[in-house]
Biopython code that builds the backbone (N, CA, C, O; Angstrom):
import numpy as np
from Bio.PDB.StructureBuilder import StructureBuilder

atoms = [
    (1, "UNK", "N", (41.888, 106.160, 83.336)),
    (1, "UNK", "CA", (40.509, 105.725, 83.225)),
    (1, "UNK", "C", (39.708, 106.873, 82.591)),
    (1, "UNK", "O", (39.678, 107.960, 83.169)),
    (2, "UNK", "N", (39.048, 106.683, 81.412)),
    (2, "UNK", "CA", (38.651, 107.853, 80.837)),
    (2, "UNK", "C", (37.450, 108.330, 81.054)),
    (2, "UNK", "O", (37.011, 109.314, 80.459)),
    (3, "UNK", "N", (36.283, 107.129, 82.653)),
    (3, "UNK", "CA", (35.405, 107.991, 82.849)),
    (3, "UNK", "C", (35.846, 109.158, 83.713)),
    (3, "UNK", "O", (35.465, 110.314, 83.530)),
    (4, "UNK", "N", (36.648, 108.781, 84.632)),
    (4, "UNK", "CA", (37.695, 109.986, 85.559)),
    (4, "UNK", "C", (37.732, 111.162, 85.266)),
    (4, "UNK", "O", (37.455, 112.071, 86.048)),
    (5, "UNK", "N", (38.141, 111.324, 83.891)),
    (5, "UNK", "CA", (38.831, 112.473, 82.965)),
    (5, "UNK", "C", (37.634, 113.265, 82.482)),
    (5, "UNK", "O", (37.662, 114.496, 82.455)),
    (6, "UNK", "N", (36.762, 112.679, 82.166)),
    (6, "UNK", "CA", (35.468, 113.786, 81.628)),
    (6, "UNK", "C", (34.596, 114.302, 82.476)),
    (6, "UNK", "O", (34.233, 113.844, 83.559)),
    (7, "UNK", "N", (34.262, 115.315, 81.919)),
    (7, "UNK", "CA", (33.072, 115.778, 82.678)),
    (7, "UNK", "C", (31.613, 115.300, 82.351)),
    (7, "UNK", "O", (31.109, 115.975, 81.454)),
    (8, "UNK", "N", (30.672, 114.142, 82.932)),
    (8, "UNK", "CA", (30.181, 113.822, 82.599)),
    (8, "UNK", "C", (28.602, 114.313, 83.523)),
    (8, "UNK", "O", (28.630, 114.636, 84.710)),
    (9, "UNK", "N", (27.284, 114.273, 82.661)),
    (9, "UNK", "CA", (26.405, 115.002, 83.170)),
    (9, "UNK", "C", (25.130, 113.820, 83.588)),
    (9, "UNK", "O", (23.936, 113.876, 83.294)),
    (10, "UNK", "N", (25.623, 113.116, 84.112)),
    (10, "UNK", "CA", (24.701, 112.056, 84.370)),
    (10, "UNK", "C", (24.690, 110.862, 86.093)),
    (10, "UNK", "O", (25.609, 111.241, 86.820)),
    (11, "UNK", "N", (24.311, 110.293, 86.397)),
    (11, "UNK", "CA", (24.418, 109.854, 87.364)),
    (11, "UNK", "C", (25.738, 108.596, 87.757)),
    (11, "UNK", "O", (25.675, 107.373, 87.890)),
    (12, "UNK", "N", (26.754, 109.467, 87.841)),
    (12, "UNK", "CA", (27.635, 108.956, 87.417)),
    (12, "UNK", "C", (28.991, 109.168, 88.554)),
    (12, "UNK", "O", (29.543, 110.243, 88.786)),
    (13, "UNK", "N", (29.308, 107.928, 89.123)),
    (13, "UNK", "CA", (29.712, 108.559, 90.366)),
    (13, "UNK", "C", (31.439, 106.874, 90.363)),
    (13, "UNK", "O", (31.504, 105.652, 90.493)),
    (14, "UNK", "N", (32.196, 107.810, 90.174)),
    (14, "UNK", "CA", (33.768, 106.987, 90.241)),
    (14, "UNK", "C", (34.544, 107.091, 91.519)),
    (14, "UNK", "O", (35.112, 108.028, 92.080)),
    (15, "UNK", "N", (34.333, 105.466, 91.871)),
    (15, "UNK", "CA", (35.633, 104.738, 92.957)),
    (15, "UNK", "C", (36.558, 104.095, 92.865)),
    (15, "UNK", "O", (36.748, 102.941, 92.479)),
    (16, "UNK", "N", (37.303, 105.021, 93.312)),
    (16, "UNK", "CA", (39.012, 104.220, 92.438)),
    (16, "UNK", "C", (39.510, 104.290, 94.257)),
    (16, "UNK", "O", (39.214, 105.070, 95.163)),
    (17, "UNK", "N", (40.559, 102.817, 94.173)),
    (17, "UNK", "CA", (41.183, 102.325, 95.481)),
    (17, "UNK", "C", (42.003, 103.393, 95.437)),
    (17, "UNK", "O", (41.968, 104.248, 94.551)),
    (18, "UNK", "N", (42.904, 103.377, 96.562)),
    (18, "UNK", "CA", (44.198, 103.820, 96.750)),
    (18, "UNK", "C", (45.282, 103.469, 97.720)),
    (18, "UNK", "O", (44.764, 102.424, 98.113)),
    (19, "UNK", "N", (46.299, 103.543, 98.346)),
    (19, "UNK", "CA", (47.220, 103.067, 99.352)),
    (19, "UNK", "C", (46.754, 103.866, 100.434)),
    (19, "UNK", "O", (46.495, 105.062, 100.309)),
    (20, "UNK", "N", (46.661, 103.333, 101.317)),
    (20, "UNK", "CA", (45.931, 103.796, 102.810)),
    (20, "UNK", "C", (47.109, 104.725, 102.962)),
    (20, "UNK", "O", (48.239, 104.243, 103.019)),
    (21, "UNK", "N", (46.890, 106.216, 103.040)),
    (21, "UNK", "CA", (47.659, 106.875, 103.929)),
    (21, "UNK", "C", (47.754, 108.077, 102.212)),
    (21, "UNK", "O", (48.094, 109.259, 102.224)),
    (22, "UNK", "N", (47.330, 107.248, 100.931)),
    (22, "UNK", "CA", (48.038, 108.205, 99.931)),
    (22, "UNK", "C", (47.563, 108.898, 100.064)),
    (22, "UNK", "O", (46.475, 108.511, 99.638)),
    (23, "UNK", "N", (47.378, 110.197, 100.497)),
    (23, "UNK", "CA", (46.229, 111.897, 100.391)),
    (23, "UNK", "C", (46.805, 111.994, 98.834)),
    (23, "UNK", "O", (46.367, 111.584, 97.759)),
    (24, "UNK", "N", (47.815, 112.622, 99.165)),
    (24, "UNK", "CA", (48.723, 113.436, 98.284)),
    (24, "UNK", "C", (48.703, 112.962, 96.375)),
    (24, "UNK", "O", (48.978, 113.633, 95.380)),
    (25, "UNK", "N", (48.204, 111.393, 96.558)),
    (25, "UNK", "CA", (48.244, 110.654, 95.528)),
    (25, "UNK", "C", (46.905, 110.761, 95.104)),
    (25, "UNK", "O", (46.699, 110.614, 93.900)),
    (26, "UNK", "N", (46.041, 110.968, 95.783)),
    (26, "UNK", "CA", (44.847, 110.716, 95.409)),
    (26, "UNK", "C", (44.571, 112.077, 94.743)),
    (26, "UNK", "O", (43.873, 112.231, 93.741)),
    (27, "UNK", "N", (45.278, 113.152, 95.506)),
    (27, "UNK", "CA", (45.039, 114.196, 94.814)),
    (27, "UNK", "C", (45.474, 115.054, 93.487)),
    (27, "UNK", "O", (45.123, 115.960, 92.731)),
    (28, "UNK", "N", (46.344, 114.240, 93.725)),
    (28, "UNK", "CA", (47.234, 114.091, 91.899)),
    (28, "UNK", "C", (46.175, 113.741, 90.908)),
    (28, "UNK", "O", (46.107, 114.364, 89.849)),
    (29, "UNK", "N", (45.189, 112.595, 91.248)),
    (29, "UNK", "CA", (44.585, 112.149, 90.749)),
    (29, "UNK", "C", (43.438, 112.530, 89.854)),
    (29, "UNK", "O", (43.042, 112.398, 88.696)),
    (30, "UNK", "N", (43.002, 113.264, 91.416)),
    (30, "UNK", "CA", (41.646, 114.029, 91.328)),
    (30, "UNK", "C", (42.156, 115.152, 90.562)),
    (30, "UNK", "O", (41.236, 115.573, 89.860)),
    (31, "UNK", "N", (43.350, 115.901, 90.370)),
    (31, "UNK", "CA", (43.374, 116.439, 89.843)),
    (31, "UNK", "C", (43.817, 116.792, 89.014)),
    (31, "UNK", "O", (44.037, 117.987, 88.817)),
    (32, "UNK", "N", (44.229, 115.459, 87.896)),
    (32, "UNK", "CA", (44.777, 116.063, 86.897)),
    (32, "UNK", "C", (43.698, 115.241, 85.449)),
    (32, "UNK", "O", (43.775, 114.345, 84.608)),
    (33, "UNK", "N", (42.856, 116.190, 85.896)),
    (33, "UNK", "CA", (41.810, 116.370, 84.759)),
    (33, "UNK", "C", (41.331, 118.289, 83.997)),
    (33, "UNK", "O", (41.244, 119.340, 84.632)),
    (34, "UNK", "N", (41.163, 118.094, 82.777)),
    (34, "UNK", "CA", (40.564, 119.762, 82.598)),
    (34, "UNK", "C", (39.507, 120.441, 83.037)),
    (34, "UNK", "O", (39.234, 121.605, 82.744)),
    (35, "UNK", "N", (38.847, 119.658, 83.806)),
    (35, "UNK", "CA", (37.639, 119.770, 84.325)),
    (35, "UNK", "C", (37.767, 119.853, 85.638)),
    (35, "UNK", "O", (38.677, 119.276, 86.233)),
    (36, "UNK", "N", (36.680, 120.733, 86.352)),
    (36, "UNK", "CA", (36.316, 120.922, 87.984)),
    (36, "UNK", "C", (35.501, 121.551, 88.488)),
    (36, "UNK", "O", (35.729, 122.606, 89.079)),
    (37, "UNK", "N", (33.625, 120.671, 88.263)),
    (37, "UNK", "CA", (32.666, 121.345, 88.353)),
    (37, "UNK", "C", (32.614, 121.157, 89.671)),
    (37, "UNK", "O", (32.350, 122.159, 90.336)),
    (38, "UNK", "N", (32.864, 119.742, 90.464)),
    (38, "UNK", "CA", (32.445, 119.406, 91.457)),
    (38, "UNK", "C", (33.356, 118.061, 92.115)),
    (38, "UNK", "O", (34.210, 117.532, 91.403)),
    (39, "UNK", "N", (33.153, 117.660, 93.241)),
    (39, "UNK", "CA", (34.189, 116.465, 93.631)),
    (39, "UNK", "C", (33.196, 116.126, 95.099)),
    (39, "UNK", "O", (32.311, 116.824, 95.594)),
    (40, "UNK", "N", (33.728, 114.797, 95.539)),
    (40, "UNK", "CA", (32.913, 114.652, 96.515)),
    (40, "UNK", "C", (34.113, 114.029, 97.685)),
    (40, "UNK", "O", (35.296, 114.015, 97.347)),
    (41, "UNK", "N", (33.812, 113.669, 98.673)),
    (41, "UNK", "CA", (34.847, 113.068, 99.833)),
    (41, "UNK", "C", (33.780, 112.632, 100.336)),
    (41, "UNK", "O", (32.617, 112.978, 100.126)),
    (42, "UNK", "N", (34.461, 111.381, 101.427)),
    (42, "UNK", "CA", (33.769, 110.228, 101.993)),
    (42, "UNK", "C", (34.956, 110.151, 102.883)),
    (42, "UNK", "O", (36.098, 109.888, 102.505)),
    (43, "UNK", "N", (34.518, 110.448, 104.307)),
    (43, "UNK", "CA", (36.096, 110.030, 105.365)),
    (43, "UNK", "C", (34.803, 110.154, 106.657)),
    (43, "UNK", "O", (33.696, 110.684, 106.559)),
    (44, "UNK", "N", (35.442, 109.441, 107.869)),
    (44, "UNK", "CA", (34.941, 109.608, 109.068)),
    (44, "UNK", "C", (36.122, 110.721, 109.517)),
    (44, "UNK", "O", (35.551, 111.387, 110.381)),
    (45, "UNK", "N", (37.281, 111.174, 109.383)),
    (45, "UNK", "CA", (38.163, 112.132, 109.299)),
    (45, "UNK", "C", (37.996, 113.383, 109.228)),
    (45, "UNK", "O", (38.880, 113.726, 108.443)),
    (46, "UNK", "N", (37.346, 114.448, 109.584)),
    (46, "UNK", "CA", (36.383, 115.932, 109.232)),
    (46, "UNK", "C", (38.441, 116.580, 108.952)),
    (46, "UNK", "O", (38.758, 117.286, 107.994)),
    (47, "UNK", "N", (38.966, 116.329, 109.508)),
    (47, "UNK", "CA", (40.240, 116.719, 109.752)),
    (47, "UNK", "C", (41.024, 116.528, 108.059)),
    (47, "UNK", "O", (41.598, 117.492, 107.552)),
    (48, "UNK", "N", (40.944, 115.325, 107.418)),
    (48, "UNK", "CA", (41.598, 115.096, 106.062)),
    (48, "UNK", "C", (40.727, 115.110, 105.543)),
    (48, "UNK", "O", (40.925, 114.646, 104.420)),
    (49, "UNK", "N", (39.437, 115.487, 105.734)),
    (49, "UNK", "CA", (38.365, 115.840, 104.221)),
    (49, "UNK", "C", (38.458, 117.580, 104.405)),
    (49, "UNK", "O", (37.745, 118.120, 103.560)),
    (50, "UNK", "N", (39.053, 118.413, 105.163)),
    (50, "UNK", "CA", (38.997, 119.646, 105.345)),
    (50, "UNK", "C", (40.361, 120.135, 104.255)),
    (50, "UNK", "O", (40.311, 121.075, 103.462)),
    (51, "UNK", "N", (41.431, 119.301, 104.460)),
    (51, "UNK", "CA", (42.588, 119.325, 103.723)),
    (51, "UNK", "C", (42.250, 118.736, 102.573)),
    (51, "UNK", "O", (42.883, 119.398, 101.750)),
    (52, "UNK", "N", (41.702, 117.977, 102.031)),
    (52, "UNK", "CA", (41.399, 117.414, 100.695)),
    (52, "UNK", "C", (40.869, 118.427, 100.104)),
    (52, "UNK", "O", (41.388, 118.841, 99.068)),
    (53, "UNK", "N", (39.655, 119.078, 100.669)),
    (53, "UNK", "CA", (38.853, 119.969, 99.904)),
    (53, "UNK", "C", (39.871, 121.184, 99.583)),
    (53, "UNK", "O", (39.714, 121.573, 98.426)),
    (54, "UNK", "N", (40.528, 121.649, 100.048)),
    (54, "UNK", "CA", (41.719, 122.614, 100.243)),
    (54, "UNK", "C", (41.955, 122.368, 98.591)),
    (54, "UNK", "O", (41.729, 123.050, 97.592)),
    (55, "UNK", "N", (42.406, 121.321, 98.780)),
    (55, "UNK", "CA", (43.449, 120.591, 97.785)),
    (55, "UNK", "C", (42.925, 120.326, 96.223)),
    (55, "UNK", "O", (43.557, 120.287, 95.168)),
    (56, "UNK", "N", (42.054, 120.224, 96.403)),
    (56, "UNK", "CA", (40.962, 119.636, 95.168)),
    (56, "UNK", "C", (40.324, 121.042, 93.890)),
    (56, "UNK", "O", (39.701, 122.096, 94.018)),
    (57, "UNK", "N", (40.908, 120.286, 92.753)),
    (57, "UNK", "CA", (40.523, 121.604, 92.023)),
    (57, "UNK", "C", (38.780, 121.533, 91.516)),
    (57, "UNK", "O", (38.294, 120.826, 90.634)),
    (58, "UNK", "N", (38.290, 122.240, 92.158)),
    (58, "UNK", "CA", (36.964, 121.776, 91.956)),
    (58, "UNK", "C", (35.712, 122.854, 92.819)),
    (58, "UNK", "O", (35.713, 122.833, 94.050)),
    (59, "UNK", "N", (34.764, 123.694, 92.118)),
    (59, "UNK", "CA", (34.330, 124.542, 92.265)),
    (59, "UNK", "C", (33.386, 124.215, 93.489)),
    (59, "UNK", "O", (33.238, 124.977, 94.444)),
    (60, "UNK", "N", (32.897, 123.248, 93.376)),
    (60, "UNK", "CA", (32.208, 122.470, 94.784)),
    (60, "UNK", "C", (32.753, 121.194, 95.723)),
    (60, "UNK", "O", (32.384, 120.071, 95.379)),
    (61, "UNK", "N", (33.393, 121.294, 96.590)),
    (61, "UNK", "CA", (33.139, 119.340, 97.252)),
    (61, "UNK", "C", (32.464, 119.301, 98.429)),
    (61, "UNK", "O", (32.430, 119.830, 99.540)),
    (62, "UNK", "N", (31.837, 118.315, 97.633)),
    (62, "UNK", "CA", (30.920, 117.920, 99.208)),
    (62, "UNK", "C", (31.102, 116.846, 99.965)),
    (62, "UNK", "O", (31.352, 115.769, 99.425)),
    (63, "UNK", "N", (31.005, 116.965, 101.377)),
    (63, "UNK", "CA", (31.919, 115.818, 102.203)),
    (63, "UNK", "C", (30.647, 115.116, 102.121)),
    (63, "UNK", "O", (29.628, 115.600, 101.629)),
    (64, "UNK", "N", (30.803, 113.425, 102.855)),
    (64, "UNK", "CA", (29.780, 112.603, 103.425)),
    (64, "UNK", "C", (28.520, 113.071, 102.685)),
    (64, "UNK", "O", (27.433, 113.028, 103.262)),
    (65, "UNK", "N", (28.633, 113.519, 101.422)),
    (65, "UNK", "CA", (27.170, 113.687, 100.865)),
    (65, "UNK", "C", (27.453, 113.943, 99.612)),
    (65, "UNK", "O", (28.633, 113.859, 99.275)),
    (66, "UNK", "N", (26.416, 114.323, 98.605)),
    (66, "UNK", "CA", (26.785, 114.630, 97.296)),
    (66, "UNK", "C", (25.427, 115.526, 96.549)),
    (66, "UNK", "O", (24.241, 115.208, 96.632)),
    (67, "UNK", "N", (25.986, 116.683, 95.836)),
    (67, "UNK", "CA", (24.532, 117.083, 95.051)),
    (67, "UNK", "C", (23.660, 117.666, 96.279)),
    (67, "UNK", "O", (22.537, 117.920, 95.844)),
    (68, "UNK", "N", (23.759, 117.962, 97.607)),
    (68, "UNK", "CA", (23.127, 118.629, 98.193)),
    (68, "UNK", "C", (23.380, 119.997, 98.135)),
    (68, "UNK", "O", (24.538, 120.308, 98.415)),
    (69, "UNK", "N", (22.655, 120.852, 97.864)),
    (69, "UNK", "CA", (23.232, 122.397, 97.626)),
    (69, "UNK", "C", (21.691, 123.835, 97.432)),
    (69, "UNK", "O", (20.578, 123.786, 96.910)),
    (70, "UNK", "N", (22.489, 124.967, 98.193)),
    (70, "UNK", "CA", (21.246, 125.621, 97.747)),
    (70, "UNK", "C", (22.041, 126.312, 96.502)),
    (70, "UNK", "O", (23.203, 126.598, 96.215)),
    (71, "UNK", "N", (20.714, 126.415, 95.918)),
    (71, "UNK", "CA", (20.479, 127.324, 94.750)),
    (71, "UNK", "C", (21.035, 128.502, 94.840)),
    (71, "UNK", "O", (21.930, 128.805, 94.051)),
    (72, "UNK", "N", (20.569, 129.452, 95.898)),
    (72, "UNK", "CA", (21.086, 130.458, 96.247)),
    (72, "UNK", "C", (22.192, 130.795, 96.270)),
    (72, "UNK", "O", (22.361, 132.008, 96.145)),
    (73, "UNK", "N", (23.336, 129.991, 96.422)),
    (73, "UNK", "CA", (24.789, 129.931, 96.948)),
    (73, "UNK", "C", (25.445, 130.191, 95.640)),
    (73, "UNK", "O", (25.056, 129.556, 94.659)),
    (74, "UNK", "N", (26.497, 131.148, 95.518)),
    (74, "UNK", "CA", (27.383, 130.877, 94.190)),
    (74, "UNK", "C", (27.524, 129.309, 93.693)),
    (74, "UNK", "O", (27.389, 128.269, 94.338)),
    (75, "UNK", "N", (27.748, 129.464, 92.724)),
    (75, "UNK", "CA", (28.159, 128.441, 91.954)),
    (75, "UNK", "C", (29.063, 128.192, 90.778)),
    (75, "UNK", "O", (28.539, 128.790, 89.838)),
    (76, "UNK", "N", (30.166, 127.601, 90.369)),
    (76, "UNK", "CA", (30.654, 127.326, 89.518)),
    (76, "UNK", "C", (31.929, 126.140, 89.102)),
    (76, "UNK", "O", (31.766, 124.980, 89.480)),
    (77, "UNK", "N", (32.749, 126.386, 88.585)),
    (77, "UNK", "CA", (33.519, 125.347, 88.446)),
    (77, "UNK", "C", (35.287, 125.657, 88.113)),
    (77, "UNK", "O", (35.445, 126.604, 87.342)),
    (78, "UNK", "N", (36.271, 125.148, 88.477)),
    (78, "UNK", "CA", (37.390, 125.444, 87.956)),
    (78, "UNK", "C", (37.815, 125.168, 86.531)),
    (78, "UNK", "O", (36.968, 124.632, 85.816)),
    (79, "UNK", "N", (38.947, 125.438, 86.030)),
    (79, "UNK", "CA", (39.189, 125.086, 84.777)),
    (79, "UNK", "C", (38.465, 125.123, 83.896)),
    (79, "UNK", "O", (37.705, 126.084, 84.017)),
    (80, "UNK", "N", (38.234, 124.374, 82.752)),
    (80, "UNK", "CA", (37.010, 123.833, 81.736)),
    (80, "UNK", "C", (35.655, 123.906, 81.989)),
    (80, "UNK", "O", (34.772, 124.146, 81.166)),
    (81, "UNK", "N", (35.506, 123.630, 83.469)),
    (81, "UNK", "CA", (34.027, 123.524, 84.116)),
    (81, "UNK", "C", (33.544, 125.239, 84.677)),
    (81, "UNK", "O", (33.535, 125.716, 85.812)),
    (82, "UNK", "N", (33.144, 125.899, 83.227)),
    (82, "UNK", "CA", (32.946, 127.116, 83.911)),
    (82, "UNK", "C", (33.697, 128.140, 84.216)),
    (82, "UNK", "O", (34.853, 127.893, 84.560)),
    (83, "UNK", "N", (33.292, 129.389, 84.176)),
    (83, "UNK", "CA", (34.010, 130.648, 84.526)),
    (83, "UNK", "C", (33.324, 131.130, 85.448)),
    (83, "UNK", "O", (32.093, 131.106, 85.448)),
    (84, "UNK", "N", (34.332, 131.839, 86.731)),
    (84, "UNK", "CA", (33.648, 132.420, 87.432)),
    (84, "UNK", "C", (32.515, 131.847, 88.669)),
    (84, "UNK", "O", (32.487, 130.616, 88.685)),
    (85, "UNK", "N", (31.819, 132.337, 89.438)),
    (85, "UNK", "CA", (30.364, 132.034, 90.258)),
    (85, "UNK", "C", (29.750, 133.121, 90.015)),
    (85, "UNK", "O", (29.977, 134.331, 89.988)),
    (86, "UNK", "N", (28.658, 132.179, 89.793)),
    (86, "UNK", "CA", (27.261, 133.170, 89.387)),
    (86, "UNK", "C", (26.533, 132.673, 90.189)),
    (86, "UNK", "O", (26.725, 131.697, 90.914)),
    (87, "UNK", "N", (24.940, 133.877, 90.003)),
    (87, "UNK", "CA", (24.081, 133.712, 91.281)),
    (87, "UNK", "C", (24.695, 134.098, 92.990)),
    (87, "UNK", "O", (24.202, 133.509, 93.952)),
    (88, "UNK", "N", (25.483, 134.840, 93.116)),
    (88, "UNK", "CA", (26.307, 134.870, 94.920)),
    (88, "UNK", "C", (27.000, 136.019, 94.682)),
    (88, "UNK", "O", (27.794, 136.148, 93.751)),
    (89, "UNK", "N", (26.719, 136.903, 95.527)),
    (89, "UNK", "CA", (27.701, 138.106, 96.148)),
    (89, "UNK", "C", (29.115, 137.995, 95.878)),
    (89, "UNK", "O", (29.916, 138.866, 96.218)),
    (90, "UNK", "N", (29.529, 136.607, 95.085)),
    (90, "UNK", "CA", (31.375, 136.423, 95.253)),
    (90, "UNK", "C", (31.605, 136.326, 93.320)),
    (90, "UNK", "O", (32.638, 136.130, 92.680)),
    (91, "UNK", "N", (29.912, 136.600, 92.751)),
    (91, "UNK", "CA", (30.234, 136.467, 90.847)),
    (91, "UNK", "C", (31.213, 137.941, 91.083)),
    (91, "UNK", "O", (31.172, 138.683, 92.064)),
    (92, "UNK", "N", (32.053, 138.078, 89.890)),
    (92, "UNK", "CA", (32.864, 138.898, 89.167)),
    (92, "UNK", "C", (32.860, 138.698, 87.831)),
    (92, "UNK", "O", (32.208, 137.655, 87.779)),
    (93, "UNK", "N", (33.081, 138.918, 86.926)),
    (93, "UNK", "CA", (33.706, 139.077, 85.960)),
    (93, "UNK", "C", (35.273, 139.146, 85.509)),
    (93, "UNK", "O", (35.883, 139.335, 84.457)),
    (94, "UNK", "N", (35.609, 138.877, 86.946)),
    (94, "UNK", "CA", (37.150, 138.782, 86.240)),
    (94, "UNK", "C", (37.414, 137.542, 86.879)),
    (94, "UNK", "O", (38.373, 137.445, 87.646)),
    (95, "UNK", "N", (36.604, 136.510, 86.624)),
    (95, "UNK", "CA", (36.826, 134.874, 87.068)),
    (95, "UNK", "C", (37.442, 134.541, 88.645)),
    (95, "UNK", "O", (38.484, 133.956, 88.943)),
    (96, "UNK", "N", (36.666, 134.984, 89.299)),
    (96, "UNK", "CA", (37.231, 134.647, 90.534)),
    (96, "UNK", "C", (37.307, 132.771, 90.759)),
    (96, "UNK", "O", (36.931, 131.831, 90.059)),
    (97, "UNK", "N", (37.960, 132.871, 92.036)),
    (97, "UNK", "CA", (38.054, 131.033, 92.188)),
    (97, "UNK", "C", (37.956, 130.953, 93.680)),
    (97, "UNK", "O", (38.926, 130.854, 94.431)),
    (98, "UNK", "N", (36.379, 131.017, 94.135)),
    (98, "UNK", "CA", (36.068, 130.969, 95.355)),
    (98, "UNK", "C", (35.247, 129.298, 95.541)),
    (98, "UNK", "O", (34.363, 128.915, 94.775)),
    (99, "UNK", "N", (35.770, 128.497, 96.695)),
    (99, "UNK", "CA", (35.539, 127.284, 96.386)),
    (99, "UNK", "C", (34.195, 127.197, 97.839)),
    (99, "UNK", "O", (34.123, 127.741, 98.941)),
    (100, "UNK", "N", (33.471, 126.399, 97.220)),
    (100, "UNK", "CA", (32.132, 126.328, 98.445)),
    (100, "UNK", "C", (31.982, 124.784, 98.622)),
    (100, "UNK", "O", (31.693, 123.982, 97.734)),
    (101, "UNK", "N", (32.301, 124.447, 100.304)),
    (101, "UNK", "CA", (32.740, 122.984, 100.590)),
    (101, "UNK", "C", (31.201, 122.621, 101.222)),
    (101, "UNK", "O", (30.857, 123.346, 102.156)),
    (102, "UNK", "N", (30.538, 121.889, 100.926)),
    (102, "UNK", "CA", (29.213, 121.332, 101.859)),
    (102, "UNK", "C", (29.728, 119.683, 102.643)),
    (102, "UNK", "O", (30.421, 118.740, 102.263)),
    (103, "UNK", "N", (28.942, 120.007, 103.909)),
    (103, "UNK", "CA", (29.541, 119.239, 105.250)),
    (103, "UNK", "C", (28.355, 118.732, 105.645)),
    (103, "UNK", "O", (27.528, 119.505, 106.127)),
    (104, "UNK", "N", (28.019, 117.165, 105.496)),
    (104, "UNK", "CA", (26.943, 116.193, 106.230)),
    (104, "UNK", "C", (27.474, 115.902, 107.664)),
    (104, "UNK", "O", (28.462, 115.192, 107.851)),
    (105, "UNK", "N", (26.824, 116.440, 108.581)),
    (105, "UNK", "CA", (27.578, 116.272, 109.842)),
    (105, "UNK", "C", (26.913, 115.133, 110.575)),
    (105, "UNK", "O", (27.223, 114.973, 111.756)),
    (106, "UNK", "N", (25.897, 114.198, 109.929)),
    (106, "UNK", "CA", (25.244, 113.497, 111.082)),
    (106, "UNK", "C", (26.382, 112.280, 110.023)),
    (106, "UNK", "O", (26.129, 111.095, 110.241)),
    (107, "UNK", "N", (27.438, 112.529, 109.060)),
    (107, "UNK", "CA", (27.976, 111.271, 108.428)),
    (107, "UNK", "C", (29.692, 111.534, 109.426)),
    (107, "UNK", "O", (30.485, 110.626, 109.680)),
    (108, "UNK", "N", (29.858, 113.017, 109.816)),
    (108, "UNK", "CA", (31.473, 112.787, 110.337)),
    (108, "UNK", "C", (31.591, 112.826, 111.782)),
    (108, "UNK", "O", (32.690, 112.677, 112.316)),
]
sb = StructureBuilder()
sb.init_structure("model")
sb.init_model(0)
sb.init_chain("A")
sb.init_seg("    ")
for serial, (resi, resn, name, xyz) in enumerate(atoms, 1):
    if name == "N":
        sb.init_residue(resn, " ", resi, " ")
    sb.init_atom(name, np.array(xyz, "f"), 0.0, 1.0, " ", f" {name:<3s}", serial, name[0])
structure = sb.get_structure()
């Protein structure tokens, strides 16, 4: 599906089914794109959205929410999406890959 695959900068948000139980598949999924500014999860599960985020190549995921974030906080993206975090005590210059997970707790 080639909205999947891009990185797109607009309000733009993809649900694709899967086999109840696939983690592992889904994460194939999620991740085999060149891109990884950001990703989101949706589970009543705090337990397999903790392991997803693990799993997920992607500079931000945010559980039970999306696009909530401070400014303040590093920021960046894996792969294609960006070098490095900037703005946060964790920027380098030699491309670090520090991942920052945000958690809606009145959703898990």
């Amino acid at each position: 599906m080639y909205i999947a695959q891009e990185e797109s900068f607009g309000p733009v948000m993809v649900i694709s089914k899967f086999k109840n139980g696939d983690v592992d598949g889904v994460l194939r999924r999620a991740n085999a794109t060149k891109y990884g500014l950001a990703s989101g999860v949706f589970t009543r599960d705090i337990s397999k959205a903790l392991y997803i985020s693990e799993k997920l190549e992607a500079g931000t995921v945010f559980i039970n929410t999306y696009n909530k974030t401070d400014v303040a906080a590093p920021f960046g993206g894996f792969k294609l999406s960006g070098f490095g975090k900037d703005l946060g005590k964790f920027f380098s210059p030699s491309l670090i890959s520090h991942l920052r997970v945000l958690i809606n707790e009145k959703n898990t």
